[in-house]
Steps between C-alpha positions, in 0.01 A plus 500: 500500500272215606203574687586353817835719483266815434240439759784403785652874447203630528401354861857582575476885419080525573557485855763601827372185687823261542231200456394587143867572413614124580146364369622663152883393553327124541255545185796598317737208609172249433484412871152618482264552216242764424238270572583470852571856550136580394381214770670722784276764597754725616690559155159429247451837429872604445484206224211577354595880441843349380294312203297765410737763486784215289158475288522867420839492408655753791842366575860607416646182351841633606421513864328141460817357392743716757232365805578119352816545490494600860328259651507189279701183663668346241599123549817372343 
């Protein structure tokens, strides 16, 4: 899994807020990009903790790839 990919499930399962859960659905579609995530004061420190904990390797590829398959738009 990309990094992108891996940071958007974490948002998605870090937090209850409905905001951060569409802010990750966006990063994951590429409506959005990290970079402007960390600009928005409201979700900075979900991101950040997303980086450091991808950094330290804690994430279930498995669930990664179940959560993309979720919520990924595919165009045709």
């Amino acid at each position: 899994m990309d990094k992108v990919t891996c940071i958007a499930y974490l948002l998605y399962k870090s937090s209850t807020n409905q905001d951060i859960k569409e802010k990750a659905i966006l990063l994951l579609n590429g409506d959005v990009s990290i970079r402007d995530l960390k600009r928005n004061t409201s979700i900075q420190a979900h991101v950040i903790i997303a980086e450091s904990l991808l950094k330290k390797n804690q994430i279930d590829k498995d669930q990664v790839q179940l959560f993309a398959e979720q919520f990924m738009y595919l165009e045709v």
